[in-house]
Steps between C-alpha positions, in 0.01 A plus 500: 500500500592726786486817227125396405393471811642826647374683139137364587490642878644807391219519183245370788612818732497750224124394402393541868645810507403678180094314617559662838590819293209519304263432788630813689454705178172364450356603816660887476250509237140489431374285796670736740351807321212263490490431909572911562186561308287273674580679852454827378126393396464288867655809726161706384217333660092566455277457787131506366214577795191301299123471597286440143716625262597343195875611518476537082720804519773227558547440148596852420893644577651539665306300764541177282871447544546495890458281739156534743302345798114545528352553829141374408233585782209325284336181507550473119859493269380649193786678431742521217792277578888569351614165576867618413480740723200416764714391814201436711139597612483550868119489606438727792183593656309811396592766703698809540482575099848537352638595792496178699652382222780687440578463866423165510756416223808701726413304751542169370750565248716752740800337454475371157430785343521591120792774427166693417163408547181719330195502675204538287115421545300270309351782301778664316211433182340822602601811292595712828786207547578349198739749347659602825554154585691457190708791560574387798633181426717631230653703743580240739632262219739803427637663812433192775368722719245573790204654272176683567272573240345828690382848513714704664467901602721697776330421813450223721225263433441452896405834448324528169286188583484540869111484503485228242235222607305259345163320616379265217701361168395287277757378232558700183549153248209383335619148524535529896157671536327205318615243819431807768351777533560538876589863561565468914761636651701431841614805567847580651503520895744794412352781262542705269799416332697777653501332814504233368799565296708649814370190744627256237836688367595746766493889569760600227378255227473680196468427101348718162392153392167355473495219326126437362410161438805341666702474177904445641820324515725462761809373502646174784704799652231768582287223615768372737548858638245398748458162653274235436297578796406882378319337211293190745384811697370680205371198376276441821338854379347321194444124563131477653269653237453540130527851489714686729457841532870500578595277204353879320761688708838288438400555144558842528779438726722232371831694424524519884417160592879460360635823642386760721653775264597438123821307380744704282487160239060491506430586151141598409287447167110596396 
């Protein structure tokens, strides 16, 4: 009796430990791999400035696969939704173009951050941003890293744009047009953007990059290089009117909203 009963703990302690075994060797396997993959999609992170668009270019790669909030500054949600990967729609009201929200997103998200977040407007659709915008996220989802998609020459673009101004826009989507064709303008109590550019980044500011269209990605470090209250004073630049004439100069700017001079990681795509 006494032999039974110690052969049937010591069967009952083998089978727990072989189970407890397997269980281990189980989860060095494809869940793990499994879990890894799933953060390397979530540390990339799309932040979508919408007015009218229809957001259809959403479908396509490599957009489809990551993760993305919509800023949505119209009264209406006809937009395509990727439920999967839709984390929210944040209605804001319509001012400042994409700049306000760009801005508006560091300042509510500053720390909870994506590893990388891309900034892109509402009308990637349109053929001068639709192939760059791809590029650009390919590059991201490869290197990780703080990405402009720009032209760049040799000299400083305080300098090459130092008269820049800008007293009417009207938007250059078709879809936006149809809901307003308001062309106004507040203009910037600082002007051009050369003075602009110095009042706002300092005397020794300096970058090759212009940005058009405000097609970037930056990653939670280069936004943290400055603190949260660098980005609420910008913001006040952009947050009374629907058009900003300044909301025209941070788009040719936006490089050194991050840093005053170029990072040795910035990588740069057209």
């Amino acid at each position: 009796m006494r032999i039974s009963s110690s052969f049937s703990s010591l069967s009952l302690i083998i089978i727990l430990a072989s189970s407890f075994i397997l269980l281990l060797f189980s989860f060095s396997l494809s869940p793990l791999e499994g879990f890894e993959q799933k953060e390397d999609v979530a540390a990339i992170e799309m932040v979508i400035a919408r007015y009218n668009e229809s957001l259809d270019w959403l479908k396509e790669d490599p957009f489809v696969d990551i993760p993305h909030i919509v800023y949505n500054k119209s009264d209406n949600d006809n937009f395509h939704k990727l439920e999967k990967k839709l984390k929210r729609v944040v209605p804001l009201k319509n001012v400042g173009r994409e700049t306000h929200s760009y801005l508006q997103h560091i300042v509510d998200n500053y720390d909870a951050l994506a590893d990388v977040t891309v900034f892109l407007p509402g009308s990637v659709d349109l053929s001068n941003k639709f192939d760059r915008s791809k590029t650009l996220v390919s590059s991201v989802r490869d290197s990780s890293a703080t990405t402009f998609s720009c032209m760049r020459g040799d000299e400083n673009i305080k300098d090459v744009l130092y008269d820049f101004s800008i007293d009417k826009y009207m938007s250059s989507h078709d879809k936006n047009k149809t809901i307003n064709s308001d062309d106004s303008m507040k203009l910037s109590e600082i002007r051009p953007f050369g003075k602009w550019f110095t009042a706002n980044f300092g005397q020794d500011a300096y970058s090759t990059c212009s940005p058009w269209n405000a097609l970037f990605a930056v990653t939670r470090e280069d936004i943290r290089r400055n603190p949260k209250e660098h980005y609420e004073k910008l913001l006040s630049q952009v947050d009374n009117h629907q058009n900003h004439e300044s909301a025209h100069y941070f788009e040719r700017a936006w490089e050194t909203v991050f840093s005053a001079t170029p990072l040795p990681t910035t990588k740069y795509t057209w």
